[in-house]
N, C-alpha and C positions, 0 to 999 in steps of 0.2 A: 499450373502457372496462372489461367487467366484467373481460377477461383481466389490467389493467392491477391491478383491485382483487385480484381471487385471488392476482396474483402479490409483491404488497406483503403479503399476507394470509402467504404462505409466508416472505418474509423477514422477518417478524416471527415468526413460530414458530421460525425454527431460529435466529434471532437471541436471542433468550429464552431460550435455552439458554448463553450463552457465557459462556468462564471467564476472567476476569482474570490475568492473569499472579503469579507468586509475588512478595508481599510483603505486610511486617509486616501481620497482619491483628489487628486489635481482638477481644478475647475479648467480647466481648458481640456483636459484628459479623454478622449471618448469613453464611453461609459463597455464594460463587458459585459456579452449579451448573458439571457439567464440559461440554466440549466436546462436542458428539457426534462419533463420528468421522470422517473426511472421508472424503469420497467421492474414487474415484478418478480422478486428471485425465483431462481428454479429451483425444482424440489431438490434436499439435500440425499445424495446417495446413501444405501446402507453401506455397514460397515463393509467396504471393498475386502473382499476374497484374497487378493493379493498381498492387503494389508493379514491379514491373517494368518496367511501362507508362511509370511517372513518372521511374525512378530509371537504369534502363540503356538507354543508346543501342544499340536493336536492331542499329546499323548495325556498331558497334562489334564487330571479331572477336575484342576481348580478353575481350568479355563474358561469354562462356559460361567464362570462368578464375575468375571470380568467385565467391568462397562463397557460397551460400545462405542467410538466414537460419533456417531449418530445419536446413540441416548445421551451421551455426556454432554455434549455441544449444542443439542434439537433445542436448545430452550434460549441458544445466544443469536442476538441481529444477526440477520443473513446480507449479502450485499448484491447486486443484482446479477451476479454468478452463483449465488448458493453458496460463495464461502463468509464462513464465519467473519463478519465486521469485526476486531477487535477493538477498533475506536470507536465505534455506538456502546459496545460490553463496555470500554471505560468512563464514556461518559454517563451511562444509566446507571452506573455502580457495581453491576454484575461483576467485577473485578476487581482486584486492588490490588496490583501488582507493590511491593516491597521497594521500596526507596534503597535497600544495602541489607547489609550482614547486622550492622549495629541497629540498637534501636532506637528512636528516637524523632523528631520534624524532619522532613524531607527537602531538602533546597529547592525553590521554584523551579522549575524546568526551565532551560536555557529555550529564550524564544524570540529564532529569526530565523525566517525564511530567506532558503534560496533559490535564486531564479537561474535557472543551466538557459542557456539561448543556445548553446551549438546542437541545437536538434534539426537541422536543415530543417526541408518545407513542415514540418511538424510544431504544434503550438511548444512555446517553453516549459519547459520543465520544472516545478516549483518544489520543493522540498521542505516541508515544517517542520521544521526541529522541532519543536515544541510538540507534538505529539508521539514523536520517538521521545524524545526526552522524560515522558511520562512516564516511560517505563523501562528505557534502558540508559545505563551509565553512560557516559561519554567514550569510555575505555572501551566499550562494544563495538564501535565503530572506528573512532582514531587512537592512535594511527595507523593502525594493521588494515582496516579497508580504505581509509580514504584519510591523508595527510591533512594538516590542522592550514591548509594554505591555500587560496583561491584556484583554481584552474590548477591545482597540481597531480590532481586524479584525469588522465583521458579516457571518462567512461559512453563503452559503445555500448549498443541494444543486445550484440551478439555476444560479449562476455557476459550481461546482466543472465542472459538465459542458461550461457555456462554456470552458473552460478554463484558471478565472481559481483563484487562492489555491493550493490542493491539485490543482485542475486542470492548474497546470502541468506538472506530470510525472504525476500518477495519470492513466492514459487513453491517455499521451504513452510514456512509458517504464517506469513501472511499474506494477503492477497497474491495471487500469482499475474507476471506482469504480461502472459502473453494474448488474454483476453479483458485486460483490464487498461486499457493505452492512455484515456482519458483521464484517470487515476491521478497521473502524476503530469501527463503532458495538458494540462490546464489554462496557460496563457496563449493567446493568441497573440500575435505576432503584434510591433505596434500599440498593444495596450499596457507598456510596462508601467506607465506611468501613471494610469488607473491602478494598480496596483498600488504603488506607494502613494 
């Protein structure tokens, strides 16, 4: 219990520190403080045993031909947990995720941010479309996780970790959200208008 409090105690201090990304800020606005700088990722684990357990038929003598997730992945940005950045992988190039089924130009990616405030004493919650949009349809998210309509989703921390709303891929395939808080809870209270 009390480890549980200290360590809520610590992602709210380094949380309180975070910088909003660049846009138009209001001259009367207080300014958001900067990032502190990251620490450096941790080493990334070998291929986990349990992953192996579930996924390759030991009996199988193709299996040892198989890449690792370790070797496949060792050469993509880490993030300061050791999981794979896939927004540094898009923007370096190391990726090119497919616009559709057809071929052809891509529609710019829908881009606007949203800012959640019902996060009690914790900073706002910001949401870039615009970097999910890089790579996944609209139809991936609305309306089967979250309706096309302001405040129509009541999303809590405890379903995200069920792996409901933002849980379907935070946890799953990207970043997981239960040592990453500052990720998404990026505004501090007060500077929304630094923001826009």
């Amino acid at each position: 219990m009390h480890a549980t409090i200290a360590a809520i105690a610590v992602v709210l201090l380094l949380v309180g520190g975070c910088q909003a990304p660049n846009r138009k800020a209001d001259a009367t606005a207080a300014t958001v403080p900067a990032l502190p700088p990251p620490s450096p990722p941790r080493a990334r684990a070998e291929y986990p045993p349990r992953e192996a357990a579930e996924l390759l038929d030991p009996s199988n003598v193709d299996a040892r031909l198989l890449l690792r997730a370790h070797e496949a992945l060792g050469s993509f940005p880490a993030d300061g947990q050791g999981y794979v950045d896939w927004v540094a992988a898009l923007d370096r190039g190391l990726i090119a995720p497919r616009a559709g089924l057809k071929e052809g130009p891509a529609p710019p990616p829908f881009d606007l941010d949203i800012v959640m405030r019902n996060t009690r004493e914790m900073p706002y919650v910001v949401f870039p479309h615009r970097r999910h949009a890089q790579w996944l349809d609209c139809s991936n998210c609305h309306p089967a996780l979250f309706p096309e309509k302001a405040g129509a989703t009541a999303i809590r921390m405890e379903d995200i970790f069920r792996g409901q709303h933002c849980g379907t891929c935070h946890g799953r395939v990207a970043f997981p959200v239960h040592y990453a808080c500052e990720r998404c809870h990026r505004l501090p209270h007060g500077n929304v208008k630094a923001w826009w």
